[in-house]
N, C-alpha and C positions, 0 to 999 in steps of 0.2 A: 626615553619616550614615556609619557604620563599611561600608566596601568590602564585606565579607562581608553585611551587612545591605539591599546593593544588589543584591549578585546573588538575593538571596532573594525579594526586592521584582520581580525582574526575573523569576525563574521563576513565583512565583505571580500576576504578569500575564499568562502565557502560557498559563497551566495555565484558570486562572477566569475570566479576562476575553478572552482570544484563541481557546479552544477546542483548542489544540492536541493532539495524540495524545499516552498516556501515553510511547510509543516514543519522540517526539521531542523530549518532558521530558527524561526519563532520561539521554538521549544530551546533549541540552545542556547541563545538568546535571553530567556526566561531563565533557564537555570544558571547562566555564567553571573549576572548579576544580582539571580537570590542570594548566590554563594559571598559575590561582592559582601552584601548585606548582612552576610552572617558576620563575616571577618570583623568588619565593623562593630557589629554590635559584640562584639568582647574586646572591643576598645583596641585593636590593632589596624594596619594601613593594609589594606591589599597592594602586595608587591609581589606579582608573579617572579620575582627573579631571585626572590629568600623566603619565599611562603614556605612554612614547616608541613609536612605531612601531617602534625598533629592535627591541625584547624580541620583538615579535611574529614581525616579520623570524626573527629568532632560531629561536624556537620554531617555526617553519614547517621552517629547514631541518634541528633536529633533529630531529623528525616524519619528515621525507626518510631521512634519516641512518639511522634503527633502522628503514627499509624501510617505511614508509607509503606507500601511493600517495596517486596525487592525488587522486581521489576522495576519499579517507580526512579527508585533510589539508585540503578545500574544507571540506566538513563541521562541523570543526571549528573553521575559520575565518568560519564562516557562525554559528557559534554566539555567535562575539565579532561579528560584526555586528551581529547582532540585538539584543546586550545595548546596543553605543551607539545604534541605533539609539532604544532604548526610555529611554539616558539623555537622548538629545539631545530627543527627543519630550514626555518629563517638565519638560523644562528643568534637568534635574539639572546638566550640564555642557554646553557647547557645544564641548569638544577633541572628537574623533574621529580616532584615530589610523590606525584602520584604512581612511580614503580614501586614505593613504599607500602600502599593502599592498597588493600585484599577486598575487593568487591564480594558483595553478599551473594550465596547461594540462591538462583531462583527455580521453580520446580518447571519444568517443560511443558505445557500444555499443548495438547494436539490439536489440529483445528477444524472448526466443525465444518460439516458442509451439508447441504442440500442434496440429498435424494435422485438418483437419474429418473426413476420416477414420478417426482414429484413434478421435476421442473419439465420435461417430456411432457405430462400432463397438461401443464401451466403455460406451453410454448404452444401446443398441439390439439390439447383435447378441451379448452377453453376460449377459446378465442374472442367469443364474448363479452371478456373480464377487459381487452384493450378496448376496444371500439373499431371502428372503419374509419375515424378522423386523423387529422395529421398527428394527435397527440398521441392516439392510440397505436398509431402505426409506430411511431417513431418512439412511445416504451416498448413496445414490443420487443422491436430492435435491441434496444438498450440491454435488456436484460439476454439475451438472444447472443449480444457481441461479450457484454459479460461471461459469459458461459462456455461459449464456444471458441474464442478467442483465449481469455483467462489474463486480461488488462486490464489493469489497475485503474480506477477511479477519473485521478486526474490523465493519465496518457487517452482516458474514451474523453473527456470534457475536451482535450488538445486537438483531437485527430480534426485534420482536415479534409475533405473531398483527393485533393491534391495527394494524398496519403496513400489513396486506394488506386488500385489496377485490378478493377474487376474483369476485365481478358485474360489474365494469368491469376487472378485470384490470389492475390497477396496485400496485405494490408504494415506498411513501413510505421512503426513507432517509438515513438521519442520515448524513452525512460528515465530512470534514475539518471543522475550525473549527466544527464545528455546523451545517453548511449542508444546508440539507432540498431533493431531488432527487425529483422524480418517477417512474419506470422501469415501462412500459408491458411485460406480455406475453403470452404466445399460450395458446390453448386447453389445450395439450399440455403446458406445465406447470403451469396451473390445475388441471389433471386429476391432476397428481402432487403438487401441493399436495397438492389434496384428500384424496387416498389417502396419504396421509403425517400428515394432522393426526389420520383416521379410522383409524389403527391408535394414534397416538402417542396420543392420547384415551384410547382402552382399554388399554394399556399400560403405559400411565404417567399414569396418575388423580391421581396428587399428582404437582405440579410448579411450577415459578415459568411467568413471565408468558410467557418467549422461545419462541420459532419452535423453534428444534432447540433439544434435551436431551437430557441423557444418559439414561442408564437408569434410574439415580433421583432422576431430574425435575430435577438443576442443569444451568446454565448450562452450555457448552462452553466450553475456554477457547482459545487461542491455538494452542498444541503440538497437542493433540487434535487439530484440525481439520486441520491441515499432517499429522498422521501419515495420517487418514485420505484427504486428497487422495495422498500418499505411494505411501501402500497400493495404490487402487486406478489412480492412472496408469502405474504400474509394471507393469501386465497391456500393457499397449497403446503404452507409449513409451519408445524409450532415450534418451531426451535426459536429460542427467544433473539438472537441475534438473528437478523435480517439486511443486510448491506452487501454492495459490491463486491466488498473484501471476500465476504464466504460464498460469493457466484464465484470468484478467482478462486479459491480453496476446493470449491468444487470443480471446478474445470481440473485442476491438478489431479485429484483421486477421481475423477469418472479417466481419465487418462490412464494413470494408472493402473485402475482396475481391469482396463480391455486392455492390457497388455503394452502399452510404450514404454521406451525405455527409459530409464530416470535421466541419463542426458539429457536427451531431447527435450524433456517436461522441463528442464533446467533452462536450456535455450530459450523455451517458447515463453514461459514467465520471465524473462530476464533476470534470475538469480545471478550475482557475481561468482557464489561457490558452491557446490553440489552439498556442502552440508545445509545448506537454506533448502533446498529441494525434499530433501532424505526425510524429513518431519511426516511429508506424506506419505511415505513406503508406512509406518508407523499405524497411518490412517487406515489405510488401506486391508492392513494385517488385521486390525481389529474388526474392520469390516468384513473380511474371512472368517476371522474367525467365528464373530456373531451369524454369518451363515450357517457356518458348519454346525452350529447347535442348536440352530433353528431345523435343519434341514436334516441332519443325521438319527436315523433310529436309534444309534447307542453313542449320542454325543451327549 
């Protein structure tokens, strides 16, 4: 089978049969064929089933070379894993060159988050920064199910009405791979459910199936949702990143900080494994600790 007709084979295993995110298509996608591209230009054929580990070697330190970091460069070394992975799994080929290949050190960064404070403040003690109109009521929300929830981006742009059981107070979400997660919550945003679906109702009469919509009745997309997380964290925070992602990061460590268990914190984000979780115990510590010497006469 033509090398080019492998990796295609290899993306639409990943796309239809593994669930992956259209993000991490894209990106893989990107890197399998930069890599094509390099092979070539040193005047060799990409042939996944006798590719040397040197090329790859290669390609890692010119990646380094035009200032890639490591992160950058894991990435898309993770992208050629995955594809032997999925030769060696098919039985297409048993070579794997890249068990040969010592991925680069990257340093751990913690992740920021927003303030219980802040965002309390911003939910609570402003109200004025949304409006009383359908848009207003329904970022509100947004930032609200961000926070309180701790769901990712695209699973808030997916959820549909159909999703929720505000009687029992549980909100069913599609994740990563397909994987369906339960997420239990409290009266008080049952309540802004409510008053969010009863103006969106009248409002916007014509509409498709989802939770939030716009103003006339499509879907949200991506960018949208980050402008209006953007928009209204910027009343209340200067920490320069401002997105969805670090409402979820802060859902995790305000969790944290009142006592849940790291399990649980694990379940409710849909982590596949407790080390994805553990990042926040981390947060959390320096967060203590930054108390402690705030707050201590002889710290």
């Amino acid at each position: 089978m033509p090398s080019f007709m492998l990796i295609d084979d290899f993306l639409h295993y990943m796309k239809y049969e593994k669930g992956y995110s259209s993000h991490t298509f894209v990106s893989y996608e990107s890197d399998l064929f930069q890599f094509v591209d390099f092979v070539e230009s040193r005047g060799e054929t990409f042939d996944p089933t006798t590719l040397d580990a040197r090329l790859v070697r290669e390609w890692l330190v010119e990646m380094m070379e035009h200032g890639a970091n490591a992160r950058t460069a894991n990435r898309k070394l993770s992208a050629l894993k995955s594809f032997y992975r999925f030769l060696n799994c098919k039985e297409i080929t048993k070579h794997n060159p890249m068990k040969k290949v010592v991925a680069p050190k990257t340093e751990k960064r913690l992740p920021t988050f927003y303030r219980e404070e802040e965002l309390d403040f911003l939910l609570d003690g402003c109200p004025e920064a949304f409006g009383e109109g359908f848009e207003g009521v329904r970022d509100r929300l947004i930032i609200e199910m961000f926070y309180t929830l701790g769901v990712r981006r695209a699973e808030l742009i997916n959820m549909k009405d159909s999703d929720l059981d505000l009687t029992g107070g549980v909100v069913s979400v599609l994740g990563k791979r397909n994987k369906q997660r339960l997420i239990p919550f409290a009266s008080e945003l049952k309540t802004a459910l409510a008053e969010y679906m009863t103006v969106r109702n009248a409002e916007v009469p014509d509409r498709t199936g989802f939770l939030f919509v716009k103003s006339d009745g499509g879907q949200l997309y991506p960018m949208m949702v980050y402008r209006i997380v953007k928009k209204y964290i910027s009343l209340v925070s200067t920490l320069t990143k401002k997105s969805p992602h670090v409402l979820r990061h802060s859902f995790a460590t305000a969790m944290l900080n009142n006592g849940a268990e790291l399990n649980a914190v694990k379940e409710l984000l849909g982590h596949s494994s407790l080390s994805a979780t553990e990042v926040y115990t981390h947060t959390t510590f320096e967060q203590l600790l930054k108390n402690y010497k705030q707050a201590h006469p002889r710290a």
